[in-house]
C-alpha atoms as one frame of an Amber mdcrd trajectory, in Angstrom:
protein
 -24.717  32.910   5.775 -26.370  29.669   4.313 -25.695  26.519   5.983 -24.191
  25.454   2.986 -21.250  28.402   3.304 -20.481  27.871   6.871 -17.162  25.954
   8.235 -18.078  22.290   8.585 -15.908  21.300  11.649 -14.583  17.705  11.598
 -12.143  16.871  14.372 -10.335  20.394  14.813 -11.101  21.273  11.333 -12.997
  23.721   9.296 -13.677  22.860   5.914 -15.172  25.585   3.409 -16.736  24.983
   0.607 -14.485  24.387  -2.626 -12.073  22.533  -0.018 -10.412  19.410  -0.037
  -9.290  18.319   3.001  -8.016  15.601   5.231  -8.734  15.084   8.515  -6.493
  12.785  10.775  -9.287  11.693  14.076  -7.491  11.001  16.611  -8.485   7.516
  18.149  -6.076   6.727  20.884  -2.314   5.673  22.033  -1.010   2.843  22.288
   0.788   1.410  24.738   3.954   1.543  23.167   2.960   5.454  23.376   1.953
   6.104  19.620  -0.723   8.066  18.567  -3.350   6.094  16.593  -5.743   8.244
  14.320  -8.626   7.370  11.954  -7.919   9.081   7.948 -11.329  11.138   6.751
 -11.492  12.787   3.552 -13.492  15.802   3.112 -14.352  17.111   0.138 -17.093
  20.236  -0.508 -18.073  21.161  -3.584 -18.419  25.193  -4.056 -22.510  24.599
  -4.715 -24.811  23.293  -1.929 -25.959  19.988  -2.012 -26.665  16.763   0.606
 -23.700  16.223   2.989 -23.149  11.898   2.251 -20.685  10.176   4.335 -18.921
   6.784   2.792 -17.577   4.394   5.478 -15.129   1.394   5.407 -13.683  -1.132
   7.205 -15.830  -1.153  10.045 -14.899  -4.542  10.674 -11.049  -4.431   9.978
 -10.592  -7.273   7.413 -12.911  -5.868   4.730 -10.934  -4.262   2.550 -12.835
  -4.167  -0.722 -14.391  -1.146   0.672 -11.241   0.256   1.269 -10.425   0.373
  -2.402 -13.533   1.394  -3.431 -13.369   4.442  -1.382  -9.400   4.880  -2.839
 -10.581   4.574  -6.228 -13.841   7.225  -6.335 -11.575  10.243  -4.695  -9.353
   9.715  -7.708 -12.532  10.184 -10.413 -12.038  13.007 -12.117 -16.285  13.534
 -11.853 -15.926  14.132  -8.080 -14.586  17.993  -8.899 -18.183  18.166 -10.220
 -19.693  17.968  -7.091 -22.653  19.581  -5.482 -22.856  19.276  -1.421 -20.219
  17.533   0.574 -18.717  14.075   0.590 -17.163  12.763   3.757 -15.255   9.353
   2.974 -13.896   7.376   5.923 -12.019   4.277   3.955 -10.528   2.318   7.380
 -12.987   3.588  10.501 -11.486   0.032  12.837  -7.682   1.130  12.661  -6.848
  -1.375  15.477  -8.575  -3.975  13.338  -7.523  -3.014   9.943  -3.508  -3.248
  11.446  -4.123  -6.593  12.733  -5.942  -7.799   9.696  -8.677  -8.646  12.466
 -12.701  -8.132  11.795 -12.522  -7.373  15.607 -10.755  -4.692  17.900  -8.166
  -5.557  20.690 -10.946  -6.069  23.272 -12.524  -8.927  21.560 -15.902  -6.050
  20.807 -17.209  -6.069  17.399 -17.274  -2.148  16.321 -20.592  -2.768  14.460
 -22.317  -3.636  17.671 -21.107  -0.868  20.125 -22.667   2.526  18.748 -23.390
   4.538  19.551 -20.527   3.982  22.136 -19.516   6.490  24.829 -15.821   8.455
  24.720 -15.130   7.171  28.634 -16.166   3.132  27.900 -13.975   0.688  26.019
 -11.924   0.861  23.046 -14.827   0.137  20.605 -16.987   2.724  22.405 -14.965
   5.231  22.108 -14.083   4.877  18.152 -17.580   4.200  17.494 -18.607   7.497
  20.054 -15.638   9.324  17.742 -17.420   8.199  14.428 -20.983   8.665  15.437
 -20.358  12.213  16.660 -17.531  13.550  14.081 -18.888  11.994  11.147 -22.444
  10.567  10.951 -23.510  13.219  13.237 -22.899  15.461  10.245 -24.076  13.967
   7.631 -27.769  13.688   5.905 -27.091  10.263   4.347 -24.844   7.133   4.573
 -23.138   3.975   2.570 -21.533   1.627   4.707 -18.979  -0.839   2.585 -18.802
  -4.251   3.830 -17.860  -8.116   2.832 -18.688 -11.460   3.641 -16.190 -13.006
   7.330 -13.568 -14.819   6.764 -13.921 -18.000   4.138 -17.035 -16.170   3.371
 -17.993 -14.456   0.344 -20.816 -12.160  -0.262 -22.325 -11.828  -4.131 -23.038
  -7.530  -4.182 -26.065  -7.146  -2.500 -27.343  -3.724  -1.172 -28.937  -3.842
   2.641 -31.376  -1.453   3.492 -34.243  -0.416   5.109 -36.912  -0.853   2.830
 -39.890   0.742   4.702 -38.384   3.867   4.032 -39.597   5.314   0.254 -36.058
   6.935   0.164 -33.950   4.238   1.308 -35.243   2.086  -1.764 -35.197   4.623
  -4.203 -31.759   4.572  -3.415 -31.036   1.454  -3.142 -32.649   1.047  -6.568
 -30.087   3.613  -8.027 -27.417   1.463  -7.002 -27.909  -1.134  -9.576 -26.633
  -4.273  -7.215 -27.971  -6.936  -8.620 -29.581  -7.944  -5.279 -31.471  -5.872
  -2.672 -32.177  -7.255   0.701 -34.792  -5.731   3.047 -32.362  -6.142   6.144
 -33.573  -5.947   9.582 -31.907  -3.684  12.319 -29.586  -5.093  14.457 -28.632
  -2.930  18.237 -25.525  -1.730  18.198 -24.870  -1.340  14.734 -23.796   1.908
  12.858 -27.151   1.628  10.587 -29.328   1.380  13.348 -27.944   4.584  15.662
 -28.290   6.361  12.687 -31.876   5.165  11.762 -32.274   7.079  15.612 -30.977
  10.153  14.558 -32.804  10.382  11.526 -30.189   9.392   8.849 -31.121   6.778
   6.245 -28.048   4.309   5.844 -27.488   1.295   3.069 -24.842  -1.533   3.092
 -23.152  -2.681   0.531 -22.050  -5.784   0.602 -19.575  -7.874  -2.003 -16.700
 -10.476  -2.091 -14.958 -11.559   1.206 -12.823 -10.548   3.807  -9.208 -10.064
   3.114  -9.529 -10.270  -0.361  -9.769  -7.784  -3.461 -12.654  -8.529  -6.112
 -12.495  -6.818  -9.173 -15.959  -7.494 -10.016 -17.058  -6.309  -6.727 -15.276
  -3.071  -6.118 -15.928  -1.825  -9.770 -19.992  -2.601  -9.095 -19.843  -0.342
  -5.493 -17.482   2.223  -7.383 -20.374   2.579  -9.787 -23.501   2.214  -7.719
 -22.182   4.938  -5.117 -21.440   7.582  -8.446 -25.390   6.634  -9.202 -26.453
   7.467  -5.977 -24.726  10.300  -5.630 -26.461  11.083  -9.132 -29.956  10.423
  -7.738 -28.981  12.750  -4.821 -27.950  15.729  -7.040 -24.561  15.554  -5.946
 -23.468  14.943 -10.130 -24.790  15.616 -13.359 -26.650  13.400 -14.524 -24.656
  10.986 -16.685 -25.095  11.096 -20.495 -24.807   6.956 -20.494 -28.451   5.222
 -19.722 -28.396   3.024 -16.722 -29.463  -0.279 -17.523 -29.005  -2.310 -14.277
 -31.493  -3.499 -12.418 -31.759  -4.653  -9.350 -34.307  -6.885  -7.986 -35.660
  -7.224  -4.234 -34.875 -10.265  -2.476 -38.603 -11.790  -0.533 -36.794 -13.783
   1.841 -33.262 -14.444   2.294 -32.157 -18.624   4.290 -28.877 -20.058   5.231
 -29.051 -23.169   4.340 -26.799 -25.421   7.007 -24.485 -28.517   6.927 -26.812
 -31.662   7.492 -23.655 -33.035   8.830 -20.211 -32.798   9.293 -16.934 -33.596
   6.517 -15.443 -32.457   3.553 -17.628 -30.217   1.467 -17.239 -30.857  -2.912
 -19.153 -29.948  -5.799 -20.306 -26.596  -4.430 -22.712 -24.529  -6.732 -21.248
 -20.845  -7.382 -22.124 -17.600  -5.975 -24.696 -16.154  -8.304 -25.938 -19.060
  -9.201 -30.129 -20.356  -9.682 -31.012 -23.089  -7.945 -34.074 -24.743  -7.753
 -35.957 -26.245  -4.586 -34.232 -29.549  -3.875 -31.158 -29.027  -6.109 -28.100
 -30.518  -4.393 -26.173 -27.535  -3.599 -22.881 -29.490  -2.462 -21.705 -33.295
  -1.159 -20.626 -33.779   2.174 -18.801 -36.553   2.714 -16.040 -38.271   5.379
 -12.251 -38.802   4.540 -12.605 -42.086   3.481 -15.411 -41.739   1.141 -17.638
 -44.052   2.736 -20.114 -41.668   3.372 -21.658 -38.710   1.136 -24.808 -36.616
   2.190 -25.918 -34.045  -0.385 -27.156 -30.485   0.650 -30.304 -29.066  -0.790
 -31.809 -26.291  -1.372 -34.441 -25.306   0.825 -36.693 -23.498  -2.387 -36.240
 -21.787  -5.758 -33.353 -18.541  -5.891 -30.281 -17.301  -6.190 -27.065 -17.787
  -3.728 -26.142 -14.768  -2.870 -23.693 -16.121   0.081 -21.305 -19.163   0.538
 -18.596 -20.352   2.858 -14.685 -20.632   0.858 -13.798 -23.277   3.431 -14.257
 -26.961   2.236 -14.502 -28.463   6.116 -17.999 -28.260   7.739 -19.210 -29.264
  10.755 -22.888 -30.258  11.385 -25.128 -26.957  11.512 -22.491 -24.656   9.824
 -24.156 -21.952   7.403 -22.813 -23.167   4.024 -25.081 -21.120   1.847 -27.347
 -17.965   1.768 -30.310 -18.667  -0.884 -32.817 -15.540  -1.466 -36.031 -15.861
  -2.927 -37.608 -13.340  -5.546 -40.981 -12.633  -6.976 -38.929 -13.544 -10.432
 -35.553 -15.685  -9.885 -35.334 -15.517 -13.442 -35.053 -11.329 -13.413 -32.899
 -12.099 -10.290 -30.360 -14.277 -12.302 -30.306 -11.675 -15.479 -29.775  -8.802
 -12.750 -26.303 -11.046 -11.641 -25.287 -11.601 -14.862 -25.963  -8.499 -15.990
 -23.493  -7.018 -13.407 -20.670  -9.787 -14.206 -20.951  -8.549 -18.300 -20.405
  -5.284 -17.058 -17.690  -5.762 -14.431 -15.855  -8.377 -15.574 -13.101  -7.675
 -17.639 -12.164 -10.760 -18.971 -16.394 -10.213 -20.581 -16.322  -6.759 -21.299
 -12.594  -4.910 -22.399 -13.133  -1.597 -21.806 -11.306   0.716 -19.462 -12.362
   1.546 -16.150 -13.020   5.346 -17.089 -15.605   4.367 -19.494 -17.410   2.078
 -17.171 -17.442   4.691 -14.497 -17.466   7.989 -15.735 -20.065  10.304 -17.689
């Protein structure tokens, strides 16, 4: 028997190939003795083919993954599938109830793996995850958004050493791809250590839906699952391109007040431009925030209140900012639907 045609056991449960399945992990009880469990989808397709996880709500307010993940099990392409998909959409169920990036104990989930199933609350989910899910998979997408007042413009993270890794990342089509250090503790970088390549996604904010957003990570995870032979090949030419960030700055409040005139996200700014006005209640005082060298913004607070040394923008740099700003508007003209009226079955599918 291949590997391909044996059981894969998630939890207590054997899934064959041609199955769709899902799995309910159990995480834990709470104390008003309820049984708390994390929802997995598994779906095999009856040929062999990579095994790709697709994760969620790691951090429990970021919900545009969640409806990515929602959306792609309902695309009518998935019954096409080679290999297995296993799609985790809310993986911090404590979080995700409390509308909370964090877990009861304060831990953040994305800094405690790989976790152990005796420690805390976020070492045992993440010890649950690691072992019933990444564990048994060959590759990874891990859906995220900007914190709170915080928005992200889609950007792809990723370890860019690795030849695969960017070839992925490239089939994406974000507009933006940032060659994003490891950080201990987080999901990406206990499964760097067991050999599995991992990419973040990253678009819109926390607690918020964006159209734009979840349609581009909708898209870009059918395209990798195209480069991975997981689809057919679709019969509509890519034309997205995304272009590698050189250097990525947050560019900080020179002082503290009211924050007006803010450029967009997206948007090219030159070195020097005045990015926003800071100024006090009364008016008396304005001080203008600049940018630190030519790029794009590919990050911004929501909140108009700063205090001195808050991060107020993200500015990447790029070989070409002008290929950078045709790669973001390239995505809004095809996202958008107020700029292109077409139904979301003939932006997605082959």
């Amino acid at each position: 028997m291949t590997a391909h045609h044996k059981p894969l056991k998630i939890g207590e449960v054997e899934v064959r190939p041609g199955q769709r399945v899902t799995v309910d992990l159990p995480v834990a009880r709470l104390y008003t003795d309820t049984s708390l469990s994390m929802p997995v989808k598994v779906i095999r397709g009856r040929r062999a083919g990579p095994v790709l996880f697709i994760s969620a709500a790691i951090h429990g307010d970021e919900l545009n993954g969640v409806e990515i993940i929602r959306r792609l099990l309902k695309r009518p392409s998935i019954k096409s599938l080679r290999g297995t998909v296993i799609a985790v959409p809310i993986v911090n169920v404590h979080g995700f109830l409390d509308q909370s990036r964090y877990l009861p104990d304060r831990r953040d989930l994305n800094r405690s793996f790989p976790g152990s199933p005796k420690g805390s609350i976020a070492a045992r989910l993440a010890n649950t995850f690691l072992k019933e899910v990444v564990l048994k998979s060959e590759f990874g997408i891990d859906l995220h958004t900007g914190a709170i007042d915080r928005s992200n413009l889609p950007q792809i993270r990723a370890n860019l050493d690795d030849p695969t890794v960017t070839e992925l990342a490239q089939a994406f089509g974000a507009p933006v791809i940032v060659n994003a250090s490891m950080r201990e503790g987080s999901l990406r970088a206990c499964a760097a250590g067991h050999g599995i390549p991992v990419m973040i996604y990253e678009a819109g904010e926390a607690l918020r839906f964006d159209e734009i957003c979840i349609r581009a990570g909708i898209r870009g995870i059918l395209q990798v699952m195209r480069k991975l032979g997981m689809l057919p090949a679709s019969r509509r030419k890519t034309t997205s391109q995304a272009v590698m960030a050189r250097s990525t700055s947050w560019v900080r409040a020179p002082s503290s007040g009211i924050v007006t005139g803010s450029v967009g996200l997206g948007s090219r700014v030159k070195e020097n431009d005045r990015l926003a006005l800071i100024s006090d209640p009364l008016g008396d005082r304005e001080e203008a925030v600049r940018a630190p060298f030519d790029g794009i913004v590919i990050g911004c607070s929501r909140l108009p209140l700063a205090h001195e040394g808050d991060a107020l923008f993200h500015v990447a740099a790029f070989r070409s900012v002008g290929r950078a700003e045709n790669a973001v508007e390239e995505v809004a003209t095809i996202h958008d639907p107020a700029l292109r009226r077409t139904v979301e079955s003939d932006l997605l599918e082959t």
